[in-house]
KOLLUM-689225 format. One record per residue: residue in three letters; z, x, y of N, C-alpha, C in turn. Coordinates in pm, whole numbers, plus 50000, padded with zeros to 5 digits. Layout:
N
ALAZXYZXYZXY
...
//
This chain:
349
UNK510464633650459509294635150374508424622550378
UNK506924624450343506034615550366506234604150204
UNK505984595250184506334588750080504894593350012
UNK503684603550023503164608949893503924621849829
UNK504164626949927505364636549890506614632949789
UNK507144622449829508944619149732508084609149615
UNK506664602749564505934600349481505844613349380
UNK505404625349495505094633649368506374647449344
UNK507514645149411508514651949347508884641149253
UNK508894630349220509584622949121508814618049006
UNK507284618749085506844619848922506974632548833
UNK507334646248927507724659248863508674657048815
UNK509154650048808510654651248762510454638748669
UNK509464634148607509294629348489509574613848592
UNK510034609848683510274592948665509174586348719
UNK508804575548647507474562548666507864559548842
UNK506974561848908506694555149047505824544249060
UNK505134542148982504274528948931504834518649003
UNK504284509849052504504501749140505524501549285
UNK505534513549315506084514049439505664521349550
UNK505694510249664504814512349766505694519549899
UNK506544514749906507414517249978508804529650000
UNK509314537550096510434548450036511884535749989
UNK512034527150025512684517850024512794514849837
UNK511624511349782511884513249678511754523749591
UNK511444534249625511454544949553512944551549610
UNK513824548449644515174549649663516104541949560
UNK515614529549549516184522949429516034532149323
UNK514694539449277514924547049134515874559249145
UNK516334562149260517414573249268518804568049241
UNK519004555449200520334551849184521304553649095
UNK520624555948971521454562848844521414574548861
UNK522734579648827523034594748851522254604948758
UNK522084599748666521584611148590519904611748633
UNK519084601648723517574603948786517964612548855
UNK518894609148950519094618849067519404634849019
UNK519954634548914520444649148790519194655348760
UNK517854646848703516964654948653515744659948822
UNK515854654148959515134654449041515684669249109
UNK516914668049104517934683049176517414689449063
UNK517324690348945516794697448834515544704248840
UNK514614693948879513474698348904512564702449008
UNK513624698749071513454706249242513724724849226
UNK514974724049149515404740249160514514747949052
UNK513594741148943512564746148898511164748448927
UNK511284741049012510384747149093510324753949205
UNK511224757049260511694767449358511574779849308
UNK512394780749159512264791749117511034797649086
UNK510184788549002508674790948957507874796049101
UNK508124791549256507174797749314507854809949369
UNK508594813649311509204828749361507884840249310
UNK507714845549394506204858749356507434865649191
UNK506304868349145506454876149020507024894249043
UNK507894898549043508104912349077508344924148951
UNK507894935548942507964945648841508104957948907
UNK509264964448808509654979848890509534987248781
UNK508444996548777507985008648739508005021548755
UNK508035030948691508305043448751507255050648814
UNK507275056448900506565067148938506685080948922
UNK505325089548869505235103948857504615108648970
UNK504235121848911503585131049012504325143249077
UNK503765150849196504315162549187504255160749332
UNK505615168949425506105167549527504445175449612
UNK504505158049769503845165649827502255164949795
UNK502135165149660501035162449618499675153549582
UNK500705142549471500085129749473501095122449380
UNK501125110349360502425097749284500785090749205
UNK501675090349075500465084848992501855069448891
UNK501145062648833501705053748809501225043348627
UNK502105040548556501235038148426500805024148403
UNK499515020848367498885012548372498585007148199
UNK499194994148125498764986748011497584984247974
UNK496574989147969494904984147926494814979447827
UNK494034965247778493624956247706494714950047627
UNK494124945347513495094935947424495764941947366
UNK495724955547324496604965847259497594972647361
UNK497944969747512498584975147566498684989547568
UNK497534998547571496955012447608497815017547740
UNK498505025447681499425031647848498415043147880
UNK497665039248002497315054648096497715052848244
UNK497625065948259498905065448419497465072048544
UNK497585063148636496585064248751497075069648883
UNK496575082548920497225085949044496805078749153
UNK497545077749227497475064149341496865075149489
UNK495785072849487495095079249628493515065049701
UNK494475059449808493525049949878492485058149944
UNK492255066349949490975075149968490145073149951
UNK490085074949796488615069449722487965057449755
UNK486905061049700485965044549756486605029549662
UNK486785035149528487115027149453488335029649343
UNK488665023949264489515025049109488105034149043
UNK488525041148975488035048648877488635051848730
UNK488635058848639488465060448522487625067648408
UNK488485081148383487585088348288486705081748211
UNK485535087248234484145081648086484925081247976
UNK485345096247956485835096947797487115082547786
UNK487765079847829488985067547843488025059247825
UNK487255051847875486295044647845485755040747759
UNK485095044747689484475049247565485455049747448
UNK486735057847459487425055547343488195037647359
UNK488715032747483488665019247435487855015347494
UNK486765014947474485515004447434485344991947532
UNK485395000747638485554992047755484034985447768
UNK483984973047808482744965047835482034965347973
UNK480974968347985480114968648112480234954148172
UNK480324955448272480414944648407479134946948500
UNK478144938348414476594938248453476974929148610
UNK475434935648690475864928048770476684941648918
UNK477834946348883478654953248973478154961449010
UNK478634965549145477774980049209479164981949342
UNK479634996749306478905003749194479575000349030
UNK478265003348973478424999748807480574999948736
UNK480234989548696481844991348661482134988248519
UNK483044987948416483624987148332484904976948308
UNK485084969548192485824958248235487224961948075
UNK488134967848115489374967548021490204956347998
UNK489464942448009490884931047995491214930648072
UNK492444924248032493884919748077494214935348098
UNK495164934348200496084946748230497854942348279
UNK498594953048245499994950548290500414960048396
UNK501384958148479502474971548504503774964948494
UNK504104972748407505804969948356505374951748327
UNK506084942548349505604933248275505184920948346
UNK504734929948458503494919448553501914923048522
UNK501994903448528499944903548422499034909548574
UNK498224914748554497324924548669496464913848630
UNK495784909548572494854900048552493704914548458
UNK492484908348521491364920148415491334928348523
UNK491294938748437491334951448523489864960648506
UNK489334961048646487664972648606488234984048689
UNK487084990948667487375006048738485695010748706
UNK485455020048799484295026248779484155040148675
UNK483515043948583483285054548463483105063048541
UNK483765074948561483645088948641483995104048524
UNK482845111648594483365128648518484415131148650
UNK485115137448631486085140748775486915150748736
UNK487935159848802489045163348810490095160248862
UNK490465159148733492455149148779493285156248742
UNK494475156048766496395161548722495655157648569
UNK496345168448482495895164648310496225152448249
UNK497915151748356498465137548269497635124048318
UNK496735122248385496025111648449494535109848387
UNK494335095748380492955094048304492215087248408
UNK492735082648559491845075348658492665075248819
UNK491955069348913492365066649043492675051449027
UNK493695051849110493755035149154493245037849316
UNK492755028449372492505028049538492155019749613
UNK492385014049698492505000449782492074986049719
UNK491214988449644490384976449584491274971249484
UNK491964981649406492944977449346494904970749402
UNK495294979949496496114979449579495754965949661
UNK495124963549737495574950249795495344938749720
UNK495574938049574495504925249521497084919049481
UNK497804934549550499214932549541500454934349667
UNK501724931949652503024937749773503254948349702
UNK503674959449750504694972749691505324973049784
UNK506184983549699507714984649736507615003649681
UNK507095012349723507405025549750508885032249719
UNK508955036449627510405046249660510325058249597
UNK508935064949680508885080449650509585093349544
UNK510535089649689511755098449643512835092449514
UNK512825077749473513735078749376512705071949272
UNK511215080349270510375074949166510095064749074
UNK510315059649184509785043749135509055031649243
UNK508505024949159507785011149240508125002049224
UNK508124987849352508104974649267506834970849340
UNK505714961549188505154953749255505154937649265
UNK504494931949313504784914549364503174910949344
UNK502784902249266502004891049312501964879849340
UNK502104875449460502754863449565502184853749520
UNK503124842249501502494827849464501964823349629
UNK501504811149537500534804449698501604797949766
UNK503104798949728504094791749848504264809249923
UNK503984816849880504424825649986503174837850026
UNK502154826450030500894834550066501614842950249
UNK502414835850350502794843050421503234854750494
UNK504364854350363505554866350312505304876850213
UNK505974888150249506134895750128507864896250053
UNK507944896149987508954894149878510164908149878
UNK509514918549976511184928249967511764925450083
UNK512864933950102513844931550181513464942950314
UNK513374942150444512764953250554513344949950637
UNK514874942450614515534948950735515724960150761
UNK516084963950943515734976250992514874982950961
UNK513454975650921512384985050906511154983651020
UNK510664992551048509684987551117508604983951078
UNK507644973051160506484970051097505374973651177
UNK504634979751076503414986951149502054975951135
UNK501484971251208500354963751164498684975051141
UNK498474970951034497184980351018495744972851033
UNK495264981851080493364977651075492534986250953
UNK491664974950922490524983550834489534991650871
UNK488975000050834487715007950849486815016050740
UNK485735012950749485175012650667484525036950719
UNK485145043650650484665058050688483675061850595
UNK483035071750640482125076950506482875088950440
UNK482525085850359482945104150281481275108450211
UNK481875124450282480505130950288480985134250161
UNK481425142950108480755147849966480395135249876
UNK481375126549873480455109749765479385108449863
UNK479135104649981478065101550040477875084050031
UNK478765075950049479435064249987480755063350113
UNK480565048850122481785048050211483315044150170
UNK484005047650219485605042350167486485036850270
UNK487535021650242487685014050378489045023550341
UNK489505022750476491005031250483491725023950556
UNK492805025950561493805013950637494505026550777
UNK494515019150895495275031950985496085022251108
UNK496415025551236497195021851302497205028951393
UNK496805025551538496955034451671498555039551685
UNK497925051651752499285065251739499085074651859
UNK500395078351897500095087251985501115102951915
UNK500565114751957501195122151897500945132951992
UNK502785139451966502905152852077504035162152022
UNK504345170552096505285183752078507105175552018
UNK507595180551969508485174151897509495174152116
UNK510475164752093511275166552166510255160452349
UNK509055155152336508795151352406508355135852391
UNK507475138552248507125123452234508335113752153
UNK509165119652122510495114552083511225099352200
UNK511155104352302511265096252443510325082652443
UNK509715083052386508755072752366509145058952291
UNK509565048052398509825038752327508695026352299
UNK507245026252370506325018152333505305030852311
UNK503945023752230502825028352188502375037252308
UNK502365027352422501235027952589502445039052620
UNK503715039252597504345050152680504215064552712
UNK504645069752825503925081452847504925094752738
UNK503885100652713504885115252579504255125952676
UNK504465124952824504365140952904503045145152876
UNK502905157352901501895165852901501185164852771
UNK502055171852683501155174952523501595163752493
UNK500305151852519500575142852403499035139652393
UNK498815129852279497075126352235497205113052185
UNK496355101752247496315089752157495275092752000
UNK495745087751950494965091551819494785077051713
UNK493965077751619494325067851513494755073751409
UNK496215070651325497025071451190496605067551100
UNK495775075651005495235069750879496785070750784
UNK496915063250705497805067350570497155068750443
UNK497655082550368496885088750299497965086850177
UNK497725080950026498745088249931498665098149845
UNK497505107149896496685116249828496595130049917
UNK497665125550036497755145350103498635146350172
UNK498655155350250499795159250302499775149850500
UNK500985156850590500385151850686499175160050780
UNK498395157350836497525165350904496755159851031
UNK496245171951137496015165951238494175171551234
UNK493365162251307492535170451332492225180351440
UNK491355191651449491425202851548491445195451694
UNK490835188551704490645180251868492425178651890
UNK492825172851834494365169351848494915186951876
UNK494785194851752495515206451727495035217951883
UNK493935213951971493195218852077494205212252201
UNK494135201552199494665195052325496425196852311
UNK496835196152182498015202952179498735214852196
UNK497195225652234497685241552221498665244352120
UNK498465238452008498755243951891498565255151880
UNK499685263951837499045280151791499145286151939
UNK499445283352063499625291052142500475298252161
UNK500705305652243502285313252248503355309552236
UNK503495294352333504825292152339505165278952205
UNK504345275252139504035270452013503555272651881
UNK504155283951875503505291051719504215279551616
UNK502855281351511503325273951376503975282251281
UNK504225277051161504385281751038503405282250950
UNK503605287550884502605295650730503195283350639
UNK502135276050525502855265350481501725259250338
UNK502155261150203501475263750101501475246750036
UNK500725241949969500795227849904499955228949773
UNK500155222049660499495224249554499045207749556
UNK497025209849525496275198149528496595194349358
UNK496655181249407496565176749224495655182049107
UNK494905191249177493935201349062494675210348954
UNK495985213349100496515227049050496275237749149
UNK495235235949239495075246849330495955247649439
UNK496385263149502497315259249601496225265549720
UNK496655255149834496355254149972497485262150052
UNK497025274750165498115274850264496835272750411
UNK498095267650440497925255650648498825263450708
UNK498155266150838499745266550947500175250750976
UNK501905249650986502605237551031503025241551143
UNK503075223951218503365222751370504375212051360
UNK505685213251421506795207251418505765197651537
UNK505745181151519505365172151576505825164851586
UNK505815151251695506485137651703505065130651705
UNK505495120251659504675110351629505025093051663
UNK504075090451750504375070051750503765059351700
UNK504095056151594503045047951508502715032851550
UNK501795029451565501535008551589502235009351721
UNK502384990951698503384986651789503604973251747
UNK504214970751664504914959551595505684950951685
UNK506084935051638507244935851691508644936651731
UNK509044945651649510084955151669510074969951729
UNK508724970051791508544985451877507844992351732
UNK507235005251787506255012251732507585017851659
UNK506455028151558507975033851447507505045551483
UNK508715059051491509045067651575508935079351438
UNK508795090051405509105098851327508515114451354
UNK509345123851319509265139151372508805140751198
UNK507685152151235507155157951101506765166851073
UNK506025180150979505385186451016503995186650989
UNK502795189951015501435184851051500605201151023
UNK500195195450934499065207050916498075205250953
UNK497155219850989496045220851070495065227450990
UNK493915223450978492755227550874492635222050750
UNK493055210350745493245210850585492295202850583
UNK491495208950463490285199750398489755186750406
UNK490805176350416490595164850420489605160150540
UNK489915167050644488725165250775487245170850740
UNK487385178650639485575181550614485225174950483
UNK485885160850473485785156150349485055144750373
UNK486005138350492485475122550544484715125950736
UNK484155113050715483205116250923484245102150976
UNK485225108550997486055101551109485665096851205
UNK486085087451264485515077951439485205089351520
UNK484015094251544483915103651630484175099951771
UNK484645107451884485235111452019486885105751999
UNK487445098151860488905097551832489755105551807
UNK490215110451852491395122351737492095114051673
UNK491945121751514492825117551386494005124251333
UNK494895116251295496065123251172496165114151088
UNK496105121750968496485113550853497885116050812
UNK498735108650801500115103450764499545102950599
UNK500295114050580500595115450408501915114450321
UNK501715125050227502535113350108504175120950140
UNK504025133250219505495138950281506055130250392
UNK505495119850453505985112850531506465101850490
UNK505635094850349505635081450318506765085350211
UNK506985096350128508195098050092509765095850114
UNK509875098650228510745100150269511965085650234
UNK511155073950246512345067150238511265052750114
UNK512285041150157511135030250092509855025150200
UNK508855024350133508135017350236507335002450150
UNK506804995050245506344984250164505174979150253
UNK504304978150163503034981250158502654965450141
UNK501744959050187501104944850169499854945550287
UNK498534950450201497214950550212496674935950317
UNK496954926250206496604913850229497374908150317
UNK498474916750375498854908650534498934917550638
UNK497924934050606497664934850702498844946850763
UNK499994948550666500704954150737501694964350676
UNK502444978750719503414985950669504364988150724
UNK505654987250638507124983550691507634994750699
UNK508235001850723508525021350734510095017050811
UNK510725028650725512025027450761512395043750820
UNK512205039550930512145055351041513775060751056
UNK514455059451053516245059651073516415072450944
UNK515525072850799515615079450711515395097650718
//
C-alpha cells in the first residue's frame, strides 16, 4: 500500500497520523495490540459497509402472463404492486393513485411526471420514486408499470417460478460486479435500442441480443452464435420481454416453413393481463442466444406466431425478430443487471 492509503485506513480507525511522514513511522503506531485490534476492526467494517444492499420480495402475477411486484410510496409507506413489463416507454401510474397520495409534479420532466418520495422494496431505500400519471388498463390488483427507466437503477435476481425477487443496489466498490451467485449460468451480453411503438407513437429502449433460431433438434447442435443450425435456421435479434409470451416474427415463421406439412404447430391459448384470452399456433423451436464468454445460451421452446406484439412495436426492419418472454425467463433464476449490460440465464433448467 501507498503510505496515503495506510494514512487513511488509520485515521479510519480513529488513530492520529499527525506528524508522520514516513510507512516506517506509521508502523510504530501499530505496535500496541489493541491499535492493531481497532484497525482489523475497522477494516472488516468497512468491508462489510461496501457490500451492495440486497432485498427479497415476493412476486405476483399470473402464469405466462405478466409478474408484478409491491412497491412502498412516500413517508407513509403506501403498498401498491407494479407489473413489471420493460416494454413500455416508461414507469407509469394510475391518475387516480396519484391524486389520492398527492403526489407532486416534477416541473420540468418530459414526459410530464409525478414525484412520490422516498420509495422502498422490502427494505431497500429506492431513493424518490416518479412515474408518469396514466388512464390505462391493468390486472385490477395493479395501480402502475415499472419499465427500464426504473429497472436499470438496479441488479435482480428473478425467480419466476418460486415467486420471488432479490434486488441489489451496488455500492461504488462494486460498481463492476453484480452481487448473485451465476455459477453455471450463462451470460448473455445485451445491446440497447431505442424501437418505436406505434400505438403510443413514442419510443421505448428495449434490451436484446443476437440469436439464431431453427427447428428443434437441429439448432440444438449449435455450439457458437456464427455456427451453422442446417437448413431451417434464421439469424435474428432476441428482444426480452416480461410482459409476453415467446414469439417469432412472420419473416422468421416464412423462412422456417412454419405451418408446413412436415411442421405443423399447435393451437395454443394465453390470457393478457387484461383478462383477455389470446389463441396462437406454437412451434416447437431451438434457439441460440448472445455469445458470452462461456458460449451462447442454448434453449428449446415453444414460439408463437401472430401475436400482437409485432403490430404493436416497428422492429429493425430487413431483421427478423423473437421476443423471449416471460415462459422462457420463468423457467429458472435469471439475473438481470441493466447497468452492466448483461443477462445471466441458467439454460441446464
Amino acid at each position: 500500500l501507498r503510505l496515503k492509503e495506510l494514512k487513511k485506513i488509520l485515521s479510519k480507525a480513529g488513530v492520529d497520523v499527525s506528524g508522520c511522514f514516513d510507512k516506517e513511522s506509521l508502523a510504530e503506531l501499530l505496535k500496541p495490540d489493541a491499535v492493531v485490534e481497532r484497525v482489523i476492526a475497522s477494516l472488516g467494517a468497512s468491508a462489510e459497509s461496501s457490500k451492495p444492499q440486497v432485498s427479497e420480495v415476493p412476486l405476483f402475477g399470473v402464469e405466462d402472463s405478466y409478474i408484478a411486484l409491491d412497491l412502498k410510496l412516500g413517508l407513509n409507506n403506501t403498498k401498491g404492486r407494479f407489473m413489471i413489463d420493460n416494454s413500455a416507454p416508461f414507469t407509469t401510474i394510475l391518475e387516480s393513485w396519484a391524486s389520492s397520495l398527492r403526489a407532486s409534479p416534477v416541473f420540468g420532466s418530459n414526459p410530464p411526471q409525478v414525484s412520490f418520495g422516498p420509495a422502498k422494496l422490502g427494505n431497500l431505500d429506492c431513493g424518490e420514486f416518479r412515474a408518469t400519471a396514466v388512464v390505462m388498463s391493468l390486472p385490477p390488483d395493479c395501480c402502475g408499470v415499472i419499465s427500464t427507466d426504473f429497472l436499470q437503477r438496479f441488479d435482480w435476481e428473478f425467480d419466476v417460478g418460486g415467486g420471488k425477487v432479490k434486488v441489489a443496489r451496488a455500492s461504488p466498490a462494486t460498481d463492476e460486479l453484480q452481487p448473485f451467485v451465476v455459477e453455471g449460468f450463462k451470460k448473455v451480453p445485451l445491446e440497447r435500442r431505442k424501437i418505436q411503438n406505434i400505438n403510443l407513437g413514442m419510443e421505448a429502449e428495449l434490451f436484446y441480443a443476437p440469436a439464431k433460431i431453427g427447428r428443434q433438434g437441429i439448432a440444438v447442435a449449435a455450439e457458437a452464435l456464427l455456427g451453422s443450425l442446417g437448413t431451417f435456421s434464421v439469424a435474428c435479434h432476441a428482444y426480452f420481454f416480461f410482459g409476453s409470451v415467446t414469439a417469432c416474427s412472420t419473416d422468421i415463421a416464412s423462412a422456417l416453413a412454419l405451418g408446413s406439412e412436415d411442421y405443423p404447430g399447435t393451437g395454443r391459448s394465453i390470457k393478457t393481463p387484461t383478462g383477455m384470452v389470446q389463441t396462437f399456433q406454437d412451434y416447437a423451436l431451438s434457439v441460440v442466444i448472445g455469445g458470452g464468454p462461456d458460449g451462447a445460451a442454448q434453449i428449446d421452446t415453444g414460439v408463437c406466431v401472430g401475436h400482437p406484439i409485432f403490430q404493436k412495436f416497428s422492429f429493425t426492419p430487413g431483421v427478423p425478430t423473437l421476443v423471449v418472454g416471460l415462459d422462457v425467463l420463468k423457467r429458472s433464476r435469471i439475473v438481470l443487471s441493466l447497468r452492466l449490460g448483461c443477462l445471466w440465464m441458467d439454460c441446464n433448467s
